[in-house]
MOPAC internal coordinates of N, CA, C and O (Angstrom, degrees):
PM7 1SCF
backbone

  N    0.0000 0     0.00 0     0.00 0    0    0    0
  C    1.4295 1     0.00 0     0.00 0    1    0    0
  C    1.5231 1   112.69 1     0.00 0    2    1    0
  O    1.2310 1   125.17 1   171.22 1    3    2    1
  N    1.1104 1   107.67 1    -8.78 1    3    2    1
  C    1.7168 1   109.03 1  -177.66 1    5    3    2
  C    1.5640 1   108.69 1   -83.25 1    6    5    3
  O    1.2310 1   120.77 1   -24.44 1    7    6    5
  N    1.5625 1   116.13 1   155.56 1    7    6    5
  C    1.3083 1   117.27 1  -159.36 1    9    7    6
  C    1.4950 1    99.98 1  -161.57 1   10    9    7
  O    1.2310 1   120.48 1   -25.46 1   11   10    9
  N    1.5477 1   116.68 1   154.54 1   11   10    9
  C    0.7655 1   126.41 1   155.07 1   13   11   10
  C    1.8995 1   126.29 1   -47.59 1   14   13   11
  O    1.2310 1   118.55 1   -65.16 1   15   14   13
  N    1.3309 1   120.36 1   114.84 1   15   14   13
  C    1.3438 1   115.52 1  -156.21 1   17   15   14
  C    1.6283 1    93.68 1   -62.68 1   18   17   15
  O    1.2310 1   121.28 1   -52.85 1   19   18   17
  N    1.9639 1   115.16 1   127.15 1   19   18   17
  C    1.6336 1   126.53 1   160.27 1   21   19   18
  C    1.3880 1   104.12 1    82.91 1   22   21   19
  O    1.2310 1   115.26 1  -172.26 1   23   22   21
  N    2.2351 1   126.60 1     7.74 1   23   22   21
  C    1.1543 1   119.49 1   154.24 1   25   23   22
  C    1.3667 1   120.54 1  -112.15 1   26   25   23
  O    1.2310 1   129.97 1   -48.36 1   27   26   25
  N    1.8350 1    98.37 1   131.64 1   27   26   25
  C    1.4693 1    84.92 1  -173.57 1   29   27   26
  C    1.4840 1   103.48 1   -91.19 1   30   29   27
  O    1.2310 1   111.31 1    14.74 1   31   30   29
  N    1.2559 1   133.96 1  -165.26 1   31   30   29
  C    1.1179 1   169.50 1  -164.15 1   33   31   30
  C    1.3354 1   146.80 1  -112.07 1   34   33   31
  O    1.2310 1   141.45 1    99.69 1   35   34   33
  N    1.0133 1    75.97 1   -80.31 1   35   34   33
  C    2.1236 1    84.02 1   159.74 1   37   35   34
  C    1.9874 1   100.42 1   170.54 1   38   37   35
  O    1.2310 1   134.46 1    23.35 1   39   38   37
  N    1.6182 1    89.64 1  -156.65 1   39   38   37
  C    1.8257 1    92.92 1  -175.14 1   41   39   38
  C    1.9106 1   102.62 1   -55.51 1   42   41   39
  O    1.2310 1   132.56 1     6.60 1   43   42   41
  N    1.4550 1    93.34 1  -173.40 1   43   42   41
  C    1.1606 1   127.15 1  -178.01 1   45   43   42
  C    1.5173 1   116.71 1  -150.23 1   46   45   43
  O    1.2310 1   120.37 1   -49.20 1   47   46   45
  N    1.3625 1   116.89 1   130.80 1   47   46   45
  C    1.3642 1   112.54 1  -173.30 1   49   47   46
  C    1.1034 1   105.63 1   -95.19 1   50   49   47
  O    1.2310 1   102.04 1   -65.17 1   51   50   49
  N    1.4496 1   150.44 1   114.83 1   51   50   49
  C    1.4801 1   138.07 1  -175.97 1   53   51   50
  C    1.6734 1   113.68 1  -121.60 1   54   53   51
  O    1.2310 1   123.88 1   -51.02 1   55   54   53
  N    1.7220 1   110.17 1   128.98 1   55   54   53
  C    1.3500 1    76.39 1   160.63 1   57   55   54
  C    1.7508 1    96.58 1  -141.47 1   58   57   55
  O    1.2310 1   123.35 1    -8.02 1   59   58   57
  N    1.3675 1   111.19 1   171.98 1   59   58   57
  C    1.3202 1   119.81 1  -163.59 1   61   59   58
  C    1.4893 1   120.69 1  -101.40 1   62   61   59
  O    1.2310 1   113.31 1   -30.55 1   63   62   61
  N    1.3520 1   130.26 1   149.45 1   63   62   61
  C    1.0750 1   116.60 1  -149.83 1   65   63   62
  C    1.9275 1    99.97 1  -137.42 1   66   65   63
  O    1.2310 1   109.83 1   -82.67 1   67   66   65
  N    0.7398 1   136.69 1    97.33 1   67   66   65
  C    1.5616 1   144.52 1  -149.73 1   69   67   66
  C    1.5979 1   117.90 1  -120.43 1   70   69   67
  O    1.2310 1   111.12 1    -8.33 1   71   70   69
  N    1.0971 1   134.32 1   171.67 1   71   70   69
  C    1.6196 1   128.24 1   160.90 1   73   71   70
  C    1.3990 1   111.66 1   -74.80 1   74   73   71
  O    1.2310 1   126.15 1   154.59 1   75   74   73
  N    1.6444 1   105.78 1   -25.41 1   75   74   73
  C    1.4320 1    96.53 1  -168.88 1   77   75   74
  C    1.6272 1   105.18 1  -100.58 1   78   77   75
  O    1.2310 1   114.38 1  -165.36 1   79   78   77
  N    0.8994 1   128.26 1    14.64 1   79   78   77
  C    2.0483 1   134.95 1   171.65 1   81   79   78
  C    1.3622 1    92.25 1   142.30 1   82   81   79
  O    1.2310 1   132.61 1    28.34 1   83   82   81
  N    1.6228 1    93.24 1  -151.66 1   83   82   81
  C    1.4448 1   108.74 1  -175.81 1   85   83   82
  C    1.4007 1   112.80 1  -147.90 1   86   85   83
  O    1.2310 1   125.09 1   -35.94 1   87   86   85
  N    0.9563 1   107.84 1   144.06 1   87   86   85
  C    1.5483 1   128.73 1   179.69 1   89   87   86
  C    1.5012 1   117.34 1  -102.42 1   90   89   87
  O    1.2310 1   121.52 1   -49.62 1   91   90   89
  N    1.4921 1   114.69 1   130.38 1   91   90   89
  C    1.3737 1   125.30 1    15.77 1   93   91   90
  C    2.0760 1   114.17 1   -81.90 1   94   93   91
  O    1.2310 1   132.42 1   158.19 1   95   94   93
  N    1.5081 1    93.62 1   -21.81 1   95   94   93
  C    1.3098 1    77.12 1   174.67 1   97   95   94
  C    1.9531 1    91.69 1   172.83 1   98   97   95
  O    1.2310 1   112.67 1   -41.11 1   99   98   97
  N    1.5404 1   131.44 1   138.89 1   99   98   97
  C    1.5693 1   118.29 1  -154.81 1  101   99   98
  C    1.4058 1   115.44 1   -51.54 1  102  101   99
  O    1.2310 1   124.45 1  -161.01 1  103  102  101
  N    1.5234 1   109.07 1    18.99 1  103  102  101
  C    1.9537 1    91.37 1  -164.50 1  105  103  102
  C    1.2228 1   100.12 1  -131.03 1  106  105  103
  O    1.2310 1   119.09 1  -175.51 1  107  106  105
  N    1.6636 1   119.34 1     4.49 1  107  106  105
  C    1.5194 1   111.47 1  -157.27 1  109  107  106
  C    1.6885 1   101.48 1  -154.67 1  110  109  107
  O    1.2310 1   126.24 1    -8.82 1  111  110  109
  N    1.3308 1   105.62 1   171.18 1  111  110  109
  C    1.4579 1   108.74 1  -170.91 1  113  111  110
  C    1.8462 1    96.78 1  -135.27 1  114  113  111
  O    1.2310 1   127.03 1   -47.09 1  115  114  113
  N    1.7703 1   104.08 1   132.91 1  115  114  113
  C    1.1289 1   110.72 1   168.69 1  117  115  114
  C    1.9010 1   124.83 1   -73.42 1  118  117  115
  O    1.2310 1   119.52 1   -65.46 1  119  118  117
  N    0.9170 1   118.51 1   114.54 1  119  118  117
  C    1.9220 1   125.20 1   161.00 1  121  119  118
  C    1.2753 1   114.62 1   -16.44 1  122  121  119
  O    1.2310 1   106.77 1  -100.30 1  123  122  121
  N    1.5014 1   142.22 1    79.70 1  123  122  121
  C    1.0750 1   116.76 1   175.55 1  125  123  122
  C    1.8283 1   106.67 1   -99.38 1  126  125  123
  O    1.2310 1   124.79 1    25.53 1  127  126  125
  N    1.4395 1   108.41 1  -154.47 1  127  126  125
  C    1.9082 1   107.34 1   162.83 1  129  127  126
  C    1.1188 1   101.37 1  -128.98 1  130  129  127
  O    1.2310 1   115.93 1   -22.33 1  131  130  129
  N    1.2925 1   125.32 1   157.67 1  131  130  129
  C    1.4958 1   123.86 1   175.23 1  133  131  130
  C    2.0306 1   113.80 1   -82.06 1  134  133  131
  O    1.2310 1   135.60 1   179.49 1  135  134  133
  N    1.3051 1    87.42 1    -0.51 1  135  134  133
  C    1.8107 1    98.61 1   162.39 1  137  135  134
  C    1.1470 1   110.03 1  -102.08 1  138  137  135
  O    1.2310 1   108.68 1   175.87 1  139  138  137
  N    1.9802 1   138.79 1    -4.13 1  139  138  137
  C    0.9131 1   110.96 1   148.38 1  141  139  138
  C    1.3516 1   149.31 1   -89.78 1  142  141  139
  O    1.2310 1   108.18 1   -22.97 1  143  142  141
  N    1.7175 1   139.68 1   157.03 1  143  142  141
  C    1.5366 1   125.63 1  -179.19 1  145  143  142
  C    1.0752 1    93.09 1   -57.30 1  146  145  143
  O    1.2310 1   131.97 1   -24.77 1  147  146  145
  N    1.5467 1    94.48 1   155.23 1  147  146  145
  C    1.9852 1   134.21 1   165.36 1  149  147  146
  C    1.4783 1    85.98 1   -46.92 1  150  149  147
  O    1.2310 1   117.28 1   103.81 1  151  150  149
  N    1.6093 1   122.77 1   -76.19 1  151  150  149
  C    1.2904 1   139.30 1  -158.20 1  153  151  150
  C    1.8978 1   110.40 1   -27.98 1  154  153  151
  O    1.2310 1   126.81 1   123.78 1  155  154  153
  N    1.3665 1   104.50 1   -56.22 1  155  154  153
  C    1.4719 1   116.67 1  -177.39 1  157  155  154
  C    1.5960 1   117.25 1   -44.75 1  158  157  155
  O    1.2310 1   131.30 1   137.40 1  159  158  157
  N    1.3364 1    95.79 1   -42.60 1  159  158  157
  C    1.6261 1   109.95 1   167.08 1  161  159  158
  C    1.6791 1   118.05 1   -80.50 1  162  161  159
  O    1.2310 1   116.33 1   151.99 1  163  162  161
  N    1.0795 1   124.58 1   -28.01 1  163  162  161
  C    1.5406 1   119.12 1  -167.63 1  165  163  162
  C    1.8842 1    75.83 1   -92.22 1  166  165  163
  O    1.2310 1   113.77 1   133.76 1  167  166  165
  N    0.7826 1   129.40 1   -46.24 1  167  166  165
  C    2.0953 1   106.86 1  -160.94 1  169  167  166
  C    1.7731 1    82.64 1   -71.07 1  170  169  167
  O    1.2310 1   109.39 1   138.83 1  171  170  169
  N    1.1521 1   137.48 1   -41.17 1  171  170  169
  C    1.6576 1   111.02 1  -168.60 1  173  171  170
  C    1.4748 1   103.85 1   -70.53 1  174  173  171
  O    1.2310 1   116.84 1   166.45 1  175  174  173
  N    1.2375 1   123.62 1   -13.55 1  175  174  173
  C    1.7136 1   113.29 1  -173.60 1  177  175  174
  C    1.5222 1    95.13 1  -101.45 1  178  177  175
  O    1.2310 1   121.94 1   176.42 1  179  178  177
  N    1.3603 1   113.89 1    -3.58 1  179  178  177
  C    2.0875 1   108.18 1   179.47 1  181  179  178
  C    1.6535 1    87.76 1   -87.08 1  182  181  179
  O    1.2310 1   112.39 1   154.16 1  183  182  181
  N    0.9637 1   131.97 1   -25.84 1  183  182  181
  C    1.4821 1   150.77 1  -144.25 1  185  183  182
  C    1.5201 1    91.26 1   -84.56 1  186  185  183
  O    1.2310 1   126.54 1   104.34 1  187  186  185
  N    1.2137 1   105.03 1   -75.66 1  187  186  185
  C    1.6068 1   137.93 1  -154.51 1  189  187  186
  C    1.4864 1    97.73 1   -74.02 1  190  189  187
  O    1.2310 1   102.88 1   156.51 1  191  190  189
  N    1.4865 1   149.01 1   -23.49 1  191  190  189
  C    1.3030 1   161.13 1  -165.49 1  193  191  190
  C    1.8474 1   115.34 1  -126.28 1  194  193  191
  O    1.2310 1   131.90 1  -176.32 1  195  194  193
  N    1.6277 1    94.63 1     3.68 1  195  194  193
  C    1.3800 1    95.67 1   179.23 1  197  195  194
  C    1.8969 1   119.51 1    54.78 1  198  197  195
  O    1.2310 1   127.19 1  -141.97 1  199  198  197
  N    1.1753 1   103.78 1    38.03 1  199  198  197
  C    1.4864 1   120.71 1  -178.18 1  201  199  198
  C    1.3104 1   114.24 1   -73.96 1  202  201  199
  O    1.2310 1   112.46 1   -54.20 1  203  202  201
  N    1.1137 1   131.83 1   125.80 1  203  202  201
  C    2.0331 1   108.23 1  -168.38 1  205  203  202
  C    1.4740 1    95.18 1  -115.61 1  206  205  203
  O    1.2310 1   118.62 1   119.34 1  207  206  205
  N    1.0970 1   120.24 1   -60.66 1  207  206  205
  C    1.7659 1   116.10 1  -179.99 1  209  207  206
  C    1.5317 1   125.60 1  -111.91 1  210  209  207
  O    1.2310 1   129.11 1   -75.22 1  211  210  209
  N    1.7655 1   100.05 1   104.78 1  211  210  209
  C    1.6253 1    89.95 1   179.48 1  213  211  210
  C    1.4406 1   112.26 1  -107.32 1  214  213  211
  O    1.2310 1   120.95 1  -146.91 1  215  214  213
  N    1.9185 1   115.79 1    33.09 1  215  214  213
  C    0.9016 1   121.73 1  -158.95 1  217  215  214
  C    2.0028 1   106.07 1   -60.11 1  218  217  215
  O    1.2310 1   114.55 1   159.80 1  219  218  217
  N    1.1852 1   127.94 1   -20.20 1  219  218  217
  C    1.5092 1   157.58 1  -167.57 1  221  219  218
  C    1.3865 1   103.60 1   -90.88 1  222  221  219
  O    1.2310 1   116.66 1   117.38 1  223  222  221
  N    1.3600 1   123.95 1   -62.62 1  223  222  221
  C    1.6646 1   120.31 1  -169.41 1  225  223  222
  C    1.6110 1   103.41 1   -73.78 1  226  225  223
  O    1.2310 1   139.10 1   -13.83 1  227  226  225
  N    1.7648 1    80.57 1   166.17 1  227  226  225
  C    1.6320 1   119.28 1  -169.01 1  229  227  226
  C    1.4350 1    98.47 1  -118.63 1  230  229  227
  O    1.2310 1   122.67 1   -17.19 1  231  230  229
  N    1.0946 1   112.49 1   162.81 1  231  230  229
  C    1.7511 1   130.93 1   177.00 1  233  231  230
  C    1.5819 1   104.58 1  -124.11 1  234  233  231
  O    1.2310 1   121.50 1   -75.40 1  235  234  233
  N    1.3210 1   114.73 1   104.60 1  235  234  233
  C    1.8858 1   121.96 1   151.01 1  237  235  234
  C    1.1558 1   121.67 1   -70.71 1  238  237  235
  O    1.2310 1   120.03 1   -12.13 1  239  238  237
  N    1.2230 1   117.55 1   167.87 1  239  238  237
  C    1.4465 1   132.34 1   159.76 1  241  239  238
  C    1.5934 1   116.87 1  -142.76 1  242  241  239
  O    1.2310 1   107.23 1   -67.21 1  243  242  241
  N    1.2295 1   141.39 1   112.79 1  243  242  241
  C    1.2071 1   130.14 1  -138.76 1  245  243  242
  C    2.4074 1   133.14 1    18.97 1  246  245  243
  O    1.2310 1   133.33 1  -126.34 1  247  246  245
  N    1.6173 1    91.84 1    53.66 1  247  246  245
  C    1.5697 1   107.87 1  -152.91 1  249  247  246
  C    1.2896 1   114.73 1    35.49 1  250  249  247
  O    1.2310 1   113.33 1  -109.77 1  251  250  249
  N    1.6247 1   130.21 1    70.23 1  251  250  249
  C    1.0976 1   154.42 1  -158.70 1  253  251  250
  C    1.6686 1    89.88 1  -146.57 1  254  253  251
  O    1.2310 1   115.00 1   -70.07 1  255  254  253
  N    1.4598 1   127.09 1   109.93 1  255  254  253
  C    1.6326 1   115.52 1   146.60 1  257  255  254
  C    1.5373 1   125.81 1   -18.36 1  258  257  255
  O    1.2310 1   112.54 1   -30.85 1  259  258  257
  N    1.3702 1   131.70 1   149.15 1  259  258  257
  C    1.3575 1   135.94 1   157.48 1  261  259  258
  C    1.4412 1    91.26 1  -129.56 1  262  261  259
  O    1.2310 1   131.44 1   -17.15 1  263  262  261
  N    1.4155 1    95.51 1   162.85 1  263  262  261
  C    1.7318 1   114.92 1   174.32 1  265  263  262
  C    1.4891 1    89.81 1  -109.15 1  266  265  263
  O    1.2310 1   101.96 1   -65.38 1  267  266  265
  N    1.3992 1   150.57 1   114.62 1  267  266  265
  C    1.5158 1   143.46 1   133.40 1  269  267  266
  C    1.5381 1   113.82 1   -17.35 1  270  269  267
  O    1.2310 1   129.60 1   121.87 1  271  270  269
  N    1.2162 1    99.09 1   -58.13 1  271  270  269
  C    1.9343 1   110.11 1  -161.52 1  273  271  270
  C    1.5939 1    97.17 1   -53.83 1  274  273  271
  O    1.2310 1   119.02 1   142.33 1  275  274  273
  N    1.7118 1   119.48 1   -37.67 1  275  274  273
  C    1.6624 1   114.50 1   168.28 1  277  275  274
  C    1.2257 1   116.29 1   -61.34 1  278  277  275
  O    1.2310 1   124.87 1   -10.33 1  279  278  277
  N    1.4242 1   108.25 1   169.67 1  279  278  277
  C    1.2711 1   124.34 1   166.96 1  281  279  278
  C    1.1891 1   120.26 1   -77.30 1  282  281  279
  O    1.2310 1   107.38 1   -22.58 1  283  282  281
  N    1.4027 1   141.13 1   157.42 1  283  282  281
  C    1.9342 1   124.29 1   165.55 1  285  283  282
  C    1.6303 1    95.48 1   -60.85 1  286  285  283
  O    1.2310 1    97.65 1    98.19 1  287  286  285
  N    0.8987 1   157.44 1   -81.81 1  287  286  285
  C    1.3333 1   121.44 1  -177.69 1  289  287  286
  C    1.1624 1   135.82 1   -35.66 1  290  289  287
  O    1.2310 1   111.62 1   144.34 1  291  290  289
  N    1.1702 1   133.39 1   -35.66 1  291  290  289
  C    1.4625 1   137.26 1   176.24 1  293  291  290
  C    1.4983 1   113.73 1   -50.89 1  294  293  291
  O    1.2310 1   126.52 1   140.60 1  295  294  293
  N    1.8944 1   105.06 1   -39.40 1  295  294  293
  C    1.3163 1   140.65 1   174.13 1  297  295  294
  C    1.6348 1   111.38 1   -52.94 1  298  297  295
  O    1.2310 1   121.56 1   147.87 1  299  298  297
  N    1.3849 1   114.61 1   -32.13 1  299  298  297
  C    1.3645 1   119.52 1  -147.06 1  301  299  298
  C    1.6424 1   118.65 1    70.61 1  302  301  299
  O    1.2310 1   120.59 1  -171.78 1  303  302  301
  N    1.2188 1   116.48 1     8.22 1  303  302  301
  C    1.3903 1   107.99 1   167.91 1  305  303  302
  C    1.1329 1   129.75 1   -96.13 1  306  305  303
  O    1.2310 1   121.91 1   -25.77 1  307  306  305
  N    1.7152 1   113.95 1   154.23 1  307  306  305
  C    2.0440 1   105.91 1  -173.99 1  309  307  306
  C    1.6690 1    69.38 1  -163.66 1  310  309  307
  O    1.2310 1   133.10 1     2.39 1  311  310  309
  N    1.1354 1    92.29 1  -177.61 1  311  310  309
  C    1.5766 1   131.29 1  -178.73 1  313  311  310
  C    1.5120 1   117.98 1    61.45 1  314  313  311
  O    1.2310 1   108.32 1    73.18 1  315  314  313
  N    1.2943 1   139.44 1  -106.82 1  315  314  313
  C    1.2270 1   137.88 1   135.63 1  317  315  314
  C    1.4529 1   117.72 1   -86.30 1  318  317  315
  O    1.2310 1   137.18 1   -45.71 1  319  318  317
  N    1.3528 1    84.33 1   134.29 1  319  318  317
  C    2.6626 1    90.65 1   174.95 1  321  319  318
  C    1.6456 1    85.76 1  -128.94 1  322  321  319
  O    1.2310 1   147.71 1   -38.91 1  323  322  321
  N    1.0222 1    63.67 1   141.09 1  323  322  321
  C    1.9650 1    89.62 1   159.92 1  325  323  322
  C    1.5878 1   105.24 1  -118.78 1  326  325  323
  O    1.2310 1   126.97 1   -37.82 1  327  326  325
  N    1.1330 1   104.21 1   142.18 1  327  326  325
  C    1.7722 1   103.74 1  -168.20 1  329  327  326
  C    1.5790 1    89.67 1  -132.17 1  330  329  327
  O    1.2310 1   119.52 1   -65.96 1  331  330  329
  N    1.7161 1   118.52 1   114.04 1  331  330  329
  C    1.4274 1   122.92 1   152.88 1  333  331  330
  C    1.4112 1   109.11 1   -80.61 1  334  333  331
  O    1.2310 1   125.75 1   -72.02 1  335  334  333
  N    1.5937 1   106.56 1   107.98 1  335  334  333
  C    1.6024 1    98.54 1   168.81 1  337  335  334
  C    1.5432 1   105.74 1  -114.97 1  338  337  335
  O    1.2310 1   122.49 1   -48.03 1  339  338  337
  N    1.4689 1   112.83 1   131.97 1  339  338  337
  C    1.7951 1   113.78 1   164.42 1  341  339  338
  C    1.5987 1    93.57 1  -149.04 1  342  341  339
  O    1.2310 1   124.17 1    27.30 1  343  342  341
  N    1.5396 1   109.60 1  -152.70 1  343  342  341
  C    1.4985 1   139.97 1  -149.26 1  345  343  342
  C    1.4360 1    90.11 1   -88.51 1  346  345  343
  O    1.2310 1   116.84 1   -38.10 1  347  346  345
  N    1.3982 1   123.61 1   141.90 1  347  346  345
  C    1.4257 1   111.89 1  -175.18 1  349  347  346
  C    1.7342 1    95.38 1   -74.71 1  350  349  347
  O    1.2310 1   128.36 1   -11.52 1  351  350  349
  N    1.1488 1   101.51 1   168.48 1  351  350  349
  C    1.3315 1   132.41 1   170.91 1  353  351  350
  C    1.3547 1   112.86 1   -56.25 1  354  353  351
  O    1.2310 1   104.48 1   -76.54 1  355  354  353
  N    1.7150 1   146.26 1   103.46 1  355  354  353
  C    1.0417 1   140.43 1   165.10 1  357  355  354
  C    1.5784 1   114.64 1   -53.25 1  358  357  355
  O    1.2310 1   117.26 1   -50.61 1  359  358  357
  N    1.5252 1   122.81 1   129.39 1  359  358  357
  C    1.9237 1   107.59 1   175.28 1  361  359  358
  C    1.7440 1    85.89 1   -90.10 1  362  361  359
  O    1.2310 1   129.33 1   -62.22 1  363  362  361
  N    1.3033 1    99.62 1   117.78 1  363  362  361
  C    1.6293 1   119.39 1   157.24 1  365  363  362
  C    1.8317 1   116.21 1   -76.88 1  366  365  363
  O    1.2310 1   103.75 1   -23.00 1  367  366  365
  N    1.1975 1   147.52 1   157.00 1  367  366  365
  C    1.2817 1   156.70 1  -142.43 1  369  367  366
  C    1.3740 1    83.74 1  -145.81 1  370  369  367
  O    1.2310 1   115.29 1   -35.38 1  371  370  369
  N    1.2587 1   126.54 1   144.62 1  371  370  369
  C    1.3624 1   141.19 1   128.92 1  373  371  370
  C    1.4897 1   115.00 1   -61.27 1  374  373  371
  O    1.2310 1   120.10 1   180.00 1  375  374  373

């Protein structure tokens, strides 16, 4: 995952990981670039899964934060990512 800092590389295999399935679909991984945003990919899989409000969820990468608004490089990501995105996590109190 390490890179020359602001060069990308080449594709990215991504696929997304949701409450409601996964995108692009359980057997396969969508094409992304490592110059493109996270974002571009999470609205085609809100899209593609009939997702209506992810105004609440977060995007991981091995339960690691992502920023969407970055790029997978910006991210530090290349090769294959798997991205768990849902509702953040409420902290509950005992």
């Amino acid at each position: 995952m390490e890179h020359e800092e602001g060069k990308a590389r080449g594709p990215v295999a991504v696929a997304v990981i949701t409450p409601s399935g996964i995108y692009p679909n359980p057997d396969d991984y969508r094409r992304a670039y490592e110059a493109e945003t996270v974002k571009v990919v999470l609205d085609a899989a809100a899209d593609k899964l009939n997702i209506k409000d992810t105004s609440d969820w977060d995007a991981y990468v091995d339960n690691a934060p992502i920023d969407p608004s970055k790029s997978f490089l910006g991210n530090g990501l290349s090769g294959i990512v798997e991205i768990e995105w849902h509702k953040r996590e409420g902290g509950g109190g005992a």
